[in-house]
N, CA, C and O of each residue as an XYZ file, in Angstrom:
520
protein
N       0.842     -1.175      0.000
C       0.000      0.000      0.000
C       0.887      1.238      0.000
O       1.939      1.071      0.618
N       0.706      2.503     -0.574
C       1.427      3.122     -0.624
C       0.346      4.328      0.310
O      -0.876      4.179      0.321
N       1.061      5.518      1.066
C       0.750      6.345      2.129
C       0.973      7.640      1.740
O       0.841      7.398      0.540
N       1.148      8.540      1.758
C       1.532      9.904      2.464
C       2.093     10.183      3.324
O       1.321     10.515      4.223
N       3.350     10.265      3.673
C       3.979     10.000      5.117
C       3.811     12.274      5.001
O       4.538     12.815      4.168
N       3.241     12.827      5.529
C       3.030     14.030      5.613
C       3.938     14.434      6.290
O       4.630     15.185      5.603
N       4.397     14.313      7.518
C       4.997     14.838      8.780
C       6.415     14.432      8.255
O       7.128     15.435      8.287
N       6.968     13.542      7.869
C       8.162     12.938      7.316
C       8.079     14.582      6.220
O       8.674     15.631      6.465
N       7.237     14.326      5.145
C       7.551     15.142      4.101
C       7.583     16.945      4.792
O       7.754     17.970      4.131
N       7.429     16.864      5.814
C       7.138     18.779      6.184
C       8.431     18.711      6.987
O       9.073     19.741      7.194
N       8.759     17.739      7.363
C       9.741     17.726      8.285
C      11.265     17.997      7.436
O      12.013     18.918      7.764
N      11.529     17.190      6.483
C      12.037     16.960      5.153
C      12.087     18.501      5.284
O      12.891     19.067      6.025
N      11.304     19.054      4.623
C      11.181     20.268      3.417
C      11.185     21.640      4.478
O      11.139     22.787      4.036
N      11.245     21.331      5.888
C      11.367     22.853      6.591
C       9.930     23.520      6.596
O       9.927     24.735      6.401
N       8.490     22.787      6.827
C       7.439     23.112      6.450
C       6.648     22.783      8.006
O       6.416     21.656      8.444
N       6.271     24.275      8.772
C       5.087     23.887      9.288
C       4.072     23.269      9.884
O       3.257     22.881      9.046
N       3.803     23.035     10.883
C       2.001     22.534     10.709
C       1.039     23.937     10.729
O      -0.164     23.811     10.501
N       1.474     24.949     10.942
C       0.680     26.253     10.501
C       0.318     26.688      9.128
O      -0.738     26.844      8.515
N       2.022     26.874      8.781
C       1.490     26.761      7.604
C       1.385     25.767      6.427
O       1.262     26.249      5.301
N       1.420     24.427      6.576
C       0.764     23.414      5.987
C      -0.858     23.162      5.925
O      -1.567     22.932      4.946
N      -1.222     23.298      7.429
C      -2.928     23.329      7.906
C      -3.913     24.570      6.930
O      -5.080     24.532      6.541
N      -2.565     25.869      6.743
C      -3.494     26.925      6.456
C      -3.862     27.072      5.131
O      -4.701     27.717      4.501
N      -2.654     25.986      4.814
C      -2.122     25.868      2.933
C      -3.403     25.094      2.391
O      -4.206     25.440      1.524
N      -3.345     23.798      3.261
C      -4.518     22.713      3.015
C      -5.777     22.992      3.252
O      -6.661     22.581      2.501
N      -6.019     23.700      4.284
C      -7.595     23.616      4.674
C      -7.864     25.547      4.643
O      -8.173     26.206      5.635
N      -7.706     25.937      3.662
C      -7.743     27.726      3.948
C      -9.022     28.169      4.032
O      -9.221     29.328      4.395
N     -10.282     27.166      3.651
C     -11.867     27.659      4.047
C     -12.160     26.837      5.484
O     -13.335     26.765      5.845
N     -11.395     26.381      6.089
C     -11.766     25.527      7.347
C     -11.637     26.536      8.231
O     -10.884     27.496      8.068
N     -12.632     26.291      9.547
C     -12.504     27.146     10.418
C     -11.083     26.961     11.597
O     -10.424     27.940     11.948
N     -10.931     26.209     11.857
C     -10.078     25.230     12.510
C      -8.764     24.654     11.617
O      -8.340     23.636     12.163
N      -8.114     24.948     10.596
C      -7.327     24.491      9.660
C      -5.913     23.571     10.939
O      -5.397     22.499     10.624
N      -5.648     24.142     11.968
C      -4.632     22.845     12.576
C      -5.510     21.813     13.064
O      -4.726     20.908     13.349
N      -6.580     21.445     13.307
C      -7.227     20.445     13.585
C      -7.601     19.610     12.844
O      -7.589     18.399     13.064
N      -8.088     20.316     11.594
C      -8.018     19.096     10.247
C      -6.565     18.564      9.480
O      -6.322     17.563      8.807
N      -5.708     19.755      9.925
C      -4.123     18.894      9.483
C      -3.990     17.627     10.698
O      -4.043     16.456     10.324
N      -3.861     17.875     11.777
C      -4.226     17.073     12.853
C      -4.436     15.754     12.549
O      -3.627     14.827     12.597
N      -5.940     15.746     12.135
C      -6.803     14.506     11.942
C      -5.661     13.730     10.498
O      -5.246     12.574     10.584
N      -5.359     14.593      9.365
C      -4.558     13.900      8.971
C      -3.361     13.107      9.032
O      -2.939     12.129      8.414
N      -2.806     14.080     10.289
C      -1.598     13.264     10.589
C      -1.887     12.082     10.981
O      -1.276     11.076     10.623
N      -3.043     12.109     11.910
C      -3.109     10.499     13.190
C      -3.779      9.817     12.363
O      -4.598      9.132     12.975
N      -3.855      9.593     10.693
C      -4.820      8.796      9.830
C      -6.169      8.640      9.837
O      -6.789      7.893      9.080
N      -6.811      9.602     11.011
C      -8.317      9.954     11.201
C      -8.690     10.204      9.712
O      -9.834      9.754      9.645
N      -8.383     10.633      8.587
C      -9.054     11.389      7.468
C      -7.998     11.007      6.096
O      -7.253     10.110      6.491
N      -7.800     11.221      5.219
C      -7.380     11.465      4.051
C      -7.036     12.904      3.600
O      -7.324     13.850      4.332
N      -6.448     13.078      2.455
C      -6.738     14.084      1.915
C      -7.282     13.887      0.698
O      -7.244     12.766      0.192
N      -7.974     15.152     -0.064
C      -8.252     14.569     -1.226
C      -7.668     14.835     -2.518
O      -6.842     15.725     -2.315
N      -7.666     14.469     -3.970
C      -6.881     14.523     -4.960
C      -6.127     15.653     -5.312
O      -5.021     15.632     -5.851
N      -7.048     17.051     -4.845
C      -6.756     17.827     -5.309
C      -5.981     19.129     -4.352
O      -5.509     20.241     -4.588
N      -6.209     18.092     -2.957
C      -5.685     18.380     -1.818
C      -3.611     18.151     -2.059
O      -2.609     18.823     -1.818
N      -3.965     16.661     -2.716
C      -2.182     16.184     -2.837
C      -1.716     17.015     -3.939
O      -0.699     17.704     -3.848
N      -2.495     16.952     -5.046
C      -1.843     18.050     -6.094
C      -1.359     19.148     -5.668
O      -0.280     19.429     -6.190
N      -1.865     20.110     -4.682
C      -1.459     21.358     -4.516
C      -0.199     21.005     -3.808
O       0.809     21.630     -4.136
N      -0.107     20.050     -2.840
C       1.138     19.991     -1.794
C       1.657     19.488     -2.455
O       2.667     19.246     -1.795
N       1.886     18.848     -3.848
C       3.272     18.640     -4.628
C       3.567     19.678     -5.727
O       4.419     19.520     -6.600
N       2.831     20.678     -5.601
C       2.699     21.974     -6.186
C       3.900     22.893     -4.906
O       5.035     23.349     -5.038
N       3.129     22.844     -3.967
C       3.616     23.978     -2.896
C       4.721     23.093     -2.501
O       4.859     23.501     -1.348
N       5.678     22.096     -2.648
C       6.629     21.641     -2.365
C       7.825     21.232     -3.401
O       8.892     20.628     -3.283
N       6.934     22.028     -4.760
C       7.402     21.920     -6.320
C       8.066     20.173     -6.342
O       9.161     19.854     -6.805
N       7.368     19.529     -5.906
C       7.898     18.061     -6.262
C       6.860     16.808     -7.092
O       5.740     16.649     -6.606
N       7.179     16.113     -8.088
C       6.137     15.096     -8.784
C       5.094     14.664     -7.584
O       5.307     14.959     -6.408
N       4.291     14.154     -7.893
C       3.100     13.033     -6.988
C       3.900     12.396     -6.446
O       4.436     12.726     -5.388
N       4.092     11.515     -6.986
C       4.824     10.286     -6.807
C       5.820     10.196     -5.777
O       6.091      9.101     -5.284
N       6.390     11.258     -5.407
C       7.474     11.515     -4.521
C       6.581     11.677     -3.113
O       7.177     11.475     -2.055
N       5.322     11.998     -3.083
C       4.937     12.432     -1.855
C       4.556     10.571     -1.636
O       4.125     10.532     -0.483
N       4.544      9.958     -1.871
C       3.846      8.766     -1.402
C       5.130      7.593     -0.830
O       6.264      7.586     -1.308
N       4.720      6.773      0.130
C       5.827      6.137      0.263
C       5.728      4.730     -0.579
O       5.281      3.806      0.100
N       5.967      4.495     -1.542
C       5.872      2.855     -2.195
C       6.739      2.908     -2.023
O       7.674      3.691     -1.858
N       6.254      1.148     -2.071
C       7.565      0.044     -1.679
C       8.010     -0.306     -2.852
O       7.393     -1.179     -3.461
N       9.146      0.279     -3.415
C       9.493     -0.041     -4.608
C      11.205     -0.141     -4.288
O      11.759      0.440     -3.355
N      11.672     -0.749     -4.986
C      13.549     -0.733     -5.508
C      13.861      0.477     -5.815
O      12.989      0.801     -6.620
N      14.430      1.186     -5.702
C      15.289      2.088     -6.280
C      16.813      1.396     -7.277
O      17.569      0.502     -6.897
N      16.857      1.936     -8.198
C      18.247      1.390     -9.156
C      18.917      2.115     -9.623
O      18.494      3.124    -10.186
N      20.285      1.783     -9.514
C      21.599      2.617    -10.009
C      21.983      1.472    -10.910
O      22.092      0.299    -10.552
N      22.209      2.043    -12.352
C      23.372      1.388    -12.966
C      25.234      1.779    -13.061
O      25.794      2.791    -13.483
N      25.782      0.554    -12.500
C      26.919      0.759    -13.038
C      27.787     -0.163    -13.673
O      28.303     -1.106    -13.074
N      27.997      0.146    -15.142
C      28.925     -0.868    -15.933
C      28.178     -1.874    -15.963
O      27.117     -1.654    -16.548
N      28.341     -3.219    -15.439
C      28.109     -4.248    -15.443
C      27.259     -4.546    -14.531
O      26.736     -5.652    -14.663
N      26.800     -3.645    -13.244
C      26.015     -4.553    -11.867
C      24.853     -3.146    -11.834
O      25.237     -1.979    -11.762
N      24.072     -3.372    -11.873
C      22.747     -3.080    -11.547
C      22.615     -3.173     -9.928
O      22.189     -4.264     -9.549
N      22.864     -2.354     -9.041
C      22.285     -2.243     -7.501
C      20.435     -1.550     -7.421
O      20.019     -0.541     -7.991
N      19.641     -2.523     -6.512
C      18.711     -2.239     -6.233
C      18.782     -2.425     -4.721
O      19.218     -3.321     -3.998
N      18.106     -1.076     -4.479
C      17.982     -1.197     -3.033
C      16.435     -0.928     -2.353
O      15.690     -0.389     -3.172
N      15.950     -1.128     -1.342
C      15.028     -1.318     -1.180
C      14.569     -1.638      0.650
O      14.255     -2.742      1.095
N      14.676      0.022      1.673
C      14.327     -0.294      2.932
C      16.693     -0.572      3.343
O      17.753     -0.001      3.086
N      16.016     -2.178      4.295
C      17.413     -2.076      4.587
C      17.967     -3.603      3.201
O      19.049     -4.190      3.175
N      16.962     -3.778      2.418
C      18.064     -4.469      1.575
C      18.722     -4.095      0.305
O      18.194     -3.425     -0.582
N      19.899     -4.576      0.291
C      20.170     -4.357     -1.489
C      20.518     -5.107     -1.989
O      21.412     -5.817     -1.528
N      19.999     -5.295     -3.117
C      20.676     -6.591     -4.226
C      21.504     -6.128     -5.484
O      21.348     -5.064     -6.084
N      22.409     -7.119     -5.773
C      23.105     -6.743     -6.429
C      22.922     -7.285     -7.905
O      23.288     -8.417     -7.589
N      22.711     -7.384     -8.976
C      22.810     -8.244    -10.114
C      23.483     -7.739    -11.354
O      23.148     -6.818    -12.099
N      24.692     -8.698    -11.414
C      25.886     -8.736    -12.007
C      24.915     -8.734    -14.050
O      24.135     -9.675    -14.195
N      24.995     -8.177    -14.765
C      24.608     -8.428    -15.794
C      25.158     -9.125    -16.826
O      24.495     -9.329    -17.843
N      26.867     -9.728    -16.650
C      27.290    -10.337    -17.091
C      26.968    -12.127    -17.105
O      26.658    -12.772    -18.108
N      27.120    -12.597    -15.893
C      26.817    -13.927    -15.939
C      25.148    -14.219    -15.105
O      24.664    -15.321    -14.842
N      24.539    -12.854    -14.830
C      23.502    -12.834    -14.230
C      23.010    -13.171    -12.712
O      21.862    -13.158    -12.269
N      24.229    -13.475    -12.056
C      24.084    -13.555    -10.601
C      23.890    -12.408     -9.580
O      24.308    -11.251     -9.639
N      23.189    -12.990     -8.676
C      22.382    -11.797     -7.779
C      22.880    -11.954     -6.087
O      22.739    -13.004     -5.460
N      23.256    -11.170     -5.729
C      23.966    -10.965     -4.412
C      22.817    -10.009     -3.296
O      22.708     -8.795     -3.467
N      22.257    -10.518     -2.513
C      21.255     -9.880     -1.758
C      21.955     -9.699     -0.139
O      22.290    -10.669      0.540
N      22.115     -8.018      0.381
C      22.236     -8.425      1.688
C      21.314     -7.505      2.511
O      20.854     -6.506      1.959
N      21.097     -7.702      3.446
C      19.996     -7.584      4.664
C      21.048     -6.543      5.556
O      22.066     -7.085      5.987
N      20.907     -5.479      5.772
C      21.789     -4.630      6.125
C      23.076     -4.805      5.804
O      23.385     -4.314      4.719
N      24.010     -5.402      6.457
C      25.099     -5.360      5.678
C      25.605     -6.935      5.638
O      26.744     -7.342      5.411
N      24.691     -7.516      5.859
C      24.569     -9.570      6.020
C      24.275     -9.963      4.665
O      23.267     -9.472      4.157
N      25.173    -10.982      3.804
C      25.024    -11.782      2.730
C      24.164    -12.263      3.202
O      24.300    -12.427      4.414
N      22.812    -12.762      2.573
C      22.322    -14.182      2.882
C      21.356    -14.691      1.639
O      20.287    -15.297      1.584
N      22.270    -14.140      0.676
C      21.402    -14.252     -1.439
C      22.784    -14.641     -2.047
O      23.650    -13.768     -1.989
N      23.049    -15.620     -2.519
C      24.198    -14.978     -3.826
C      24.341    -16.268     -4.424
O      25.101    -17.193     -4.139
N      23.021    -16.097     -5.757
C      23.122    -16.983     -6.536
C      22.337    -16.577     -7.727
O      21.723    -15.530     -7.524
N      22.152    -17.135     -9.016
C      21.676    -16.681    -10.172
C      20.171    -16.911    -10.119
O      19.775    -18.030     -9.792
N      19.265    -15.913    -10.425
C      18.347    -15.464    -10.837
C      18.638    -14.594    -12.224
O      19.655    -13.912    -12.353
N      17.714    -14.698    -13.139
C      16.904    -15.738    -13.053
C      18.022    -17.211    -13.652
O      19.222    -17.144    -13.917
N      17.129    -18.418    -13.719
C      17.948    -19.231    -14.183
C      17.342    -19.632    -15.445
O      17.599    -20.666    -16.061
N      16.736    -18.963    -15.688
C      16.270    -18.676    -17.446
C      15.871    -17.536    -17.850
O      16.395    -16.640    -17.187
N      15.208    -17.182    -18.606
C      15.245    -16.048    -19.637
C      13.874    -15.373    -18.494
O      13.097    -16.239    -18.094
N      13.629    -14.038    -18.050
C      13.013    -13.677    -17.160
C      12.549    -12.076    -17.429
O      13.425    -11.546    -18.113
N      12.011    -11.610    -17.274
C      11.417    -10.225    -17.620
C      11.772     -9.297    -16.360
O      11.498     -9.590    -15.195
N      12.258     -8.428    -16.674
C      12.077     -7.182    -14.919
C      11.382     -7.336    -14.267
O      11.695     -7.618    -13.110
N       9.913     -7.224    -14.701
C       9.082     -7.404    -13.665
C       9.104     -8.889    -12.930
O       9.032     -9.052    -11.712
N       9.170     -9.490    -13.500
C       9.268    -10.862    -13.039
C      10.577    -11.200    -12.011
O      10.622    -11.994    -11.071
N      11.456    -10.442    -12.459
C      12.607    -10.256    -11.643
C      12.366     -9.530     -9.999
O      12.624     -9.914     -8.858
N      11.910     -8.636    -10.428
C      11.551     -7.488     -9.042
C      10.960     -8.325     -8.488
O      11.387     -8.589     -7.363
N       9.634     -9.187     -9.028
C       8.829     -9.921     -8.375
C       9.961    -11.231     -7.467
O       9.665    -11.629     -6.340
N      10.989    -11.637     -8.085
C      11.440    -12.310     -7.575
C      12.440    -11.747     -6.213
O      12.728    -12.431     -5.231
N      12.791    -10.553     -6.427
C      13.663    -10.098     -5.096
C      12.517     -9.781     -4.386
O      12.787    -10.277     -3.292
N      11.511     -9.327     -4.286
C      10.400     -9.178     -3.303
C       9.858    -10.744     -2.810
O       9.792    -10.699     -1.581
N       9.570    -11.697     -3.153
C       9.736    -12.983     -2.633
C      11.114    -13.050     -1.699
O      11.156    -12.909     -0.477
N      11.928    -13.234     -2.358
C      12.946    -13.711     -1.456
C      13.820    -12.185      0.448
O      14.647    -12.401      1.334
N      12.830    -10.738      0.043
C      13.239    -10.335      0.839
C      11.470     -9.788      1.611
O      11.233     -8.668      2.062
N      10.610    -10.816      1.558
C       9.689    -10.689      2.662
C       9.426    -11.758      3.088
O       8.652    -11.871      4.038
């Protein structure tokens, strides 16, 4: 599931709960009480609520949400994905994959062991690191 971590992101960016509350809710009578309710997951915001705060924080959507996704760097030959506290490594030459759990080996063998698609791949480091 992916979230809104709000307080992470204001905290991040040097932002407020004054003026976040006043940004978000500017016809509310009460505007820190409905930021409030958002923080403690009492409420949502709505579509056009997130648009503006990736407007007023000049950053994509996508950045305000927390998915659980890989992040990837290429270099040369090894593809690093990281992801929380793991990272895997996969060598693109002979196709072997090196996974460690903070800084603990406990992966290092070839995936795929046939012909395999990215997604199918990702799908496979998410198996083996939940």
């Amino acid at each position: 599931m992916s979230v809104i971590n709000l307080k992470k992101i204001m905290d991040k960016r040097g932002a407020t709960t004054n003026e976040i509350a006043a940004f978000l809710f500017p016809d509310n009578g009460h505007p820190d009480k409905a930021l409030r309710r958002v923080l403690r997951e009492e409420t949502e915001l709505t579509a056009s609520q997130i648009s503006a705060l990736a407007s007023y924080f000049d950053i994509p959507i996508n950045d305000l949400f927390e998915i659980d996704q890989w992040d990837c760097v290429n270099d040369n030959d090894t593809i690093t994905l990281k992801k929380g506290d793991y990272t895997a490594q996969l060598n693109t030459v002979n196709m072997s994959t090196k996974i460690w759990h903070d800084k603990s080996l406990f992966h290092d063998r070839i995936i795929p062991q046939k012909s395999i698609s990215l997604r199918d791949y990702i799908e496979e480091l998410n198996n083996l690191t939940s």
